[in-house]
N, C-alpha and C positions, 0 to 999 in steps of 0.2 A: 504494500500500500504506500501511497505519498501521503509525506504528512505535511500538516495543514500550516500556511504561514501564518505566523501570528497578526491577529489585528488591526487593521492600519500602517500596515508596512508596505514597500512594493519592491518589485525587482527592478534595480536601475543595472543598466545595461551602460558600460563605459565605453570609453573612448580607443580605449589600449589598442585595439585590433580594428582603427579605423583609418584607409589611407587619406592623407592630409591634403592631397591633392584632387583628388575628384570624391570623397565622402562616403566610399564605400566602406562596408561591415563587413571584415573577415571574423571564420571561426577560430582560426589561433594565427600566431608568430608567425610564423612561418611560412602560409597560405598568404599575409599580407607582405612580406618581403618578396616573394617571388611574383605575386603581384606588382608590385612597383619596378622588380627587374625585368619584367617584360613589359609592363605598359607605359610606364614613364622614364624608362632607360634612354641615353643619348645614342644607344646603339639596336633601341625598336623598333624592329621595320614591318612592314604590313607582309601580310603574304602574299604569295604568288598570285598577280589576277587580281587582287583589290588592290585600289588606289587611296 
């Protein structure tokens, strides 16, 4: 069973695993670093056929 949160509380959800450049929410470390190495890298390129 889940147990029950107390009262008047709520889940705040941080910032930690959010990229600072376009605002996206990763699930951990990790997933947002390689995010940023391929999207916002000076060495990003599209793929083959998109412009």
């Amino acid at each position: 069973m889940f147990a029950a949160s107390a009262p008047g509380t709520k889940t705040v959800k941080t910032n930690k695993d959010r990229c600072k450049l376009c605002g996206r929410d990763f699930a951990s470390a990790e997933e947002l670093s390689t995010h940023n190495r391929l999207e916002h890298s000076a060495n990003a390129y599209s793929p083959a056929g998109v412009a």
